[in-house]
N, C-alpha and C positions, 0 to 999 in steps of 0.2 A: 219304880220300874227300871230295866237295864236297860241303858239303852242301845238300840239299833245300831247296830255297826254296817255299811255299806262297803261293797268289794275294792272301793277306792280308784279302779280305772275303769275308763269308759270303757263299755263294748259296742260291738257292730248290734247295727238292729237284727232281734231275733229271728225275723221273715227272710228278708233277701241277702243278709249280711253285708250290707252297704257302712262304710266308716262312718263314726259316729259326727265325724268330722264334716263331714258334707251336711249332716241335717241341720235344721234350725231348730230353735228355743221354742217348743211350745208352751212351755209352764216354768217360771221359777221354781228352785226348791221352796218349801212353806213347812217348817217344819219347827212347833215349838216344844223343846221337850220340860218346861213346866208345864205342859198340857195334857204329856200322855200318862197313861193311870193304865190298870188291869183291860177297863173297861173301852181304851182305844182300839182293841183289835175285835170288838164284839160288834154285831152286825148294826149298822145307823147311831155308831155315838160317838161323841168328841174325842178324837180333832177330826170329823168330820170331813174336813176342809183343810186338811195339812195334805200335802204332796212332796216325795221328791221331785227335783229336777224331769221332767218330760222332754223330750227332743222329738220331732218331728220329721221320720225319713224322707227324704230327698225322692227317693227311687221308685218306695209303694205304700208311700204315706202312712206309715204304721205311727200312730203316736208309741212311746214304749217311755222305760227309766233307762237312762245310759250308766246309772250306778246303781244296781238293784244291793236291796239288805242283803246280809250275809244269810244263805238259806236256813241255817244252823238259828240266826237269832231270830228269823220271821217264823221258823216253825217254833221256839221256843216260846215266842209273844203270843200266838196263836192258840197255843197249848193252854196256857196260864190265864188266857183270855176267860172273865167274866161273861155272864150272862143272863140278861134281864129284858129282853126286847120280845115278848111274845106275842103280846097286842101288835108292834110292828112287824112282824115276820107273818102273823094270819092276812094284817095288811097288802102288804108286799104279795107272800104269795094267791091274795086274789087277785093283785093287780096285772100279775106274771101269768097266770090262768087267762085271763081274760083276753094280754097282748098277744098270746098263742094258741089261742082256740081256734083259727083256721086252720096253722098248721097240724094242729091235733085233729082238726076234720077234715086232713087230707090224707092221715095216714092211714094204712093199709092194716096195720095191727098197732094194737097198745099192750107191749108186750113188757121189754125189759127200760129201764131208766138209771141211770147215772148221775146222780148231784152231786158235784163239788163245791165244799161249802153250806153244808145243808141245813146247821146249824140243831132245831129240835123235829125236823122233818115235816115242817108243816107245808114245803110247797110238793114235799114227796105223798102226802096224806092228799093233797089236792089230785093230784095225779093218779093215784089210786083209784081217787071215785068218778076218774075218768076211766077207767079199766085196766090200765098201767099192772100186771103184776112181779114182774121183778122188780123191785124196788133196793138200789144201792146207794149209801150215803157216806159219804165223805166228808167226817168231821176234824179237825184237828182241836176243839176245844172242848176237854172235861165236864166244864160246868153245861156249856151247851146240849151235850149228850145227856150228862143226868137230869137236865130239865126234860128232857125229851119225854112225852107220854108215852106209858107202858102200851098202849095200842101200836104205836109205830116202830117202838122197837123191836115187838114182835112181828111187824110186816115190813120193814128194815132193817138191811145188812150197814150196822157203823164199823167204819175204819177209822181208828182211832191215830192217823197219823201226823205224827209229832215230828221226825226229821229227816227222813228221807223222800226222794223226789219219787214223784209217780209221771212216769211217760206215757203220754197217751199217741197212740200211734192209729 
């Protein structure tokens, strides 16, 4: 695997843009790269437990990275990323159904949805059979998408994005 390259200077935290200099250390870096494989950037698999550097803002307590990967190699990693977690992702997305099912009995309509990171759209399938029908997925990984069942893809819009940033505003 290539590996990750980080932008090499610190920045201010994303939120209030306080110096990164003021925060504290919430996490060392953990970072082994005899560990990462295809299968590091796929949803629940090893290195699990690697991090960069975390810092902890001073001002409005954002944990954040103050050296984020270069976006060019995280979408790349992303792209190339393996995928084999299905049993975990039906997982997962009951366990997400279930942590938001008040808020989903408090909305007013179950209309449109947005998932970033959606991987084969199984928590967007969950959402559906809540009544959800716009259903939008945002995948950056190939293999993830062509696992995807032909059911969802026909009741999901995939964005297959690989290297440019999406602002969400």
């Amino acid at each position: 695997m290539t590996p990750i390259q980080t932008i090499g200077l610190s920045r201010y935290c994303p939120v209030c843009n306080t110096s990164s200099e003021t925060a504290s250390l919430f996490l060392e870096r953990n970072i082994d790269p005899e560990k990462l494989s295809n299968f590091s950037f796929a949803s629940r698999k090893e290195p699990e437990f690697m991090c960069h550097q975390l810092l902890q803002c001073m001002t409005c307590d954002l944990v954040y990275v103050d050296q984020p990967p270069l976006d060019s190699d995280l979408a790349n990693a992303y792209h190339v990323a393996e995928y084999d977690s299905a049993e975990e992702a039906l997982d997962a997305a009951t366990a997400y159904i279930k942590a938001i099912q008040p808020i989903l009995d408090a909305l007013k309509q179950h209309k449109d949805v947005l998932e970033i990171g959606v991987g084969t759209g199984i928590f967007l399938g969950q959402l559906a059979s809540k009544g959800f029908t716009g259903l939008i997925g945002i995948e950056p990984s190939v293999a993830a998408i062509a696992a995807a069942p032909e059911a969802t893809r026909t009741r999901a819009y995939f964005l297959k994005q690989t290297t440019s940033q999406i602002h969400l505003i």
